[in-house]
matplotlib code that plots the C-alpha trace (Angstrom):
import matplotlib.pyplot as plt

x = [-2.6, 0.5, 2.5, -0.4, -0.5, 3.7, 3.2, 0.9, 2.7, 6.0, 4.0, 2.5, 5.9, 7.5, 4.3, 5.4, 8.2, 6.7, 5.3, 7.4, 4.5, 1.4, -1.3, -4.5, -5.5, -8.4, -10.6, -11.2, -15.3, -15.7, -12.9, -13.1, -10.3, -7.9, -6.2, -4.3, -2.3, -2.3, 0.4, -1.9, -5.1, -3.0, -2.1, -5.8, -7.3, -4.3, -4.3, -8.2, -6.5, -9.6, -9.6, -6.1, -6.6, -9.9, -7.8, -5.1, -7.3, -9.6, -6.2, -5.3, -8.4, -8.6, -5.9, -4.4, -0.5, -1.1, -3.1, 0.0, 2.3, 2.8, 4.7, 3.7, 5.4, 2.8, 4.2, 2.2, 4.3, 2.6, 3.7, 5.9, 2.8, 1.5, -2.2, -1.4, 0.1, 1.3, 0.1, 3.0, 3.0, 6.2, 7.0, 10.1, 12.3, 11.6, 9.6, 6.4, 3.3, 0.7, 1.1, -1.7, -2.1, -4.2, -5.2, -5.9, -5.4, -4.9, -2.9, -0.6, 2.8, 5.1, 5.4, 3.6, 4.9, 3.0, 3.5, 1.1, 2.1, -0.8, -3.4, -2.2, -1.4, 1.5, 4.0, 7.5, 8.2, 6.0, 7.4]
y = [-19.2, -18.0, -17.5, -15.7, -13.3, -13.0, -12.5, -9.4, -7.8, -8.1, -6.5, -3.7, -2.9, -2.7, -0.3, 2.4, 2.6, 4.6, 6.9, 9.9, 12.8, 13.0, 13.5, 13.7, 14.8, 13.0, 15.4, 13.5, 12.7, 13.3, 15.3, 17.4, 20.4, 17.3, 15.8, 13.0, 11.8, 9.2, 6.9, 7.4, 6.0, 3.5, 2.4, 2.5, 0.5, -2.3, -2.6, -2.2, 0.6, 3.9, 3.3, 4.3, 7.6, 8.1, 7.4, 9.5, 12.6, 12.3, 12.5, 15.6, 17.9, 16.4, 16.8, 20.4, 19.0, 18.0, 20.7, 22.8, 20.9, 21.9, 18.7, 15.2, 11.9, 8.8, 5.2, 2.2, -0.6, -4.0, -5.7, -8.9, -11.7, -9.6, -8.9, -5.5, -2.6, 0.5, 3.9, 6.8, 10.5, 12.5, 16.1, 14.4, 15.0, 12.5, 13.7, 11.9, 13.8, 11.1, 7.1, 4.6, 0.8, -1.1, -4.5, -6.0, -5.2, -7.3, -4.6, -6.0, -4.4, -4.7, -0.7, 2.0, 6.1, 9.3, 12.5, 15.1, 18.7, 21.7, 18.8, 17.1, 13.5, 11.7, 9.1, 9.7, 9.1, 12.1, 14.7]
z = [4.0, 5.7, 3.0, 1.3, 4.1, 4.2, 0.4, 1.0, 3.8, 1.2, -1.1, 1.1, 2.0, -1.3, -2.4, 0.4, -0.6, -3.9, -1.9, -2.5, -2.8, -3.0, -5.6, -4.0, -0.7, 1.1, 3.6, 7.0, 7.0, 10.4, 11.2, 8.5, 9.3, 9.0, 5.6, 4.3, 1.8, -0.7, 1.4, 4.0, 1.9, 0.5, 4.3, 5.4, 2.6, 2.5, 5.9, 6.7, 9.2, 8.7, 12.2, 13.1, 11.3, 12.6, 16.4, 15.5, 14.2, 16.9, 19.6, 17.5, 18.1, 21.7, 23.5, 23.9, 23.9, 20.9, 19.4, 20.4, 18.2, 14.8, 14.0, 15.2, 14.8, 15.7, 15.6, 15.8, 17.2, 17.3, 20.3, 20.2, 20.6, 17.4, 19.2, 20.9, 19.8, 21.7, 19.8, 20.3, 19.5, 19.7, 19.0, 16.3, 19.2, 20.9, 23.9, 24.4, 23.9, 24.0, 24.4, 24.5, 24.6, 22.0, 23.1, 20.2, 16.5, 13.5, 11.6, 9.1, 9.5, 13.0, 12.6, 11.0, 11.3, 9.9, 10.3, 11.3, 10.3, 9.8, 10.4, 7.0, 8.2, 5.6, 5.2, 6.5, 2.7, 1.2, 3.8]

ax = plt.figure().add_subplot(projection="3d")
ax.plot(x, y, z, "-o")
ax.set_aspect("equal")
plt.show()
């Protein structure tokens, strides 16, 4: 089973790196003056992670530093024991506009990054 599951994160890494554009764009359904990309769909459904765009989005009409911000970087780094993860956003500079810890999570990859520019959340890749 573990190699199955090194065989898939391989995998899901070697598909990102095709993400160079994007095709479609997927409206938020809750937060709907939000979009994302096809990297970003890709991300969600291969790594069962609707929740970290639903946390992210919801952060982005929340909290007025952020709202401010026409471009966002957010990182998720899984932390070293592999249960945790730290969620960052930074203005690309950077400065810190928003941090939070995750206790658990069972998100494949050690790191994730998006960018969030004109509420239009996408791959480093597809900028």
């Amino acid at each position: 089973m573990e190699n199955n599951n090194k065989d898939s994160i391989i995998e899901i890494k070697q598909n990102l790196a095709q993400f160079t554009g994007s095709e479609n764009w997927y409206r938020h359904s809750i937060y709907r003056n939000f979009l994302y990309t096809d990297g970003v769909q890709y991300i969600a459904e291969q790594c069962g992670a609707y929740w970290l765009i639903d946390q992210i989005f919801m952060y982005e009409l929340t909290i007025l530093e952020l709202k401010e911000e026409e471009f966002k970087v957010w990182e998720l780094i899984l932390d070293k024991e592999g249960e945790g993860a730290k969620l960052v956003c930074t203005d690309g500079n950077e400065n810190n506009l928003y941090s939070e810890e995750i206790i658990f999570t069972d998100f494949p990859l050690k790191s994730i990054k998006f960018y969030c520019q004109n509420n239009v959340l996408l791959l480093p890749s597809e900028y």
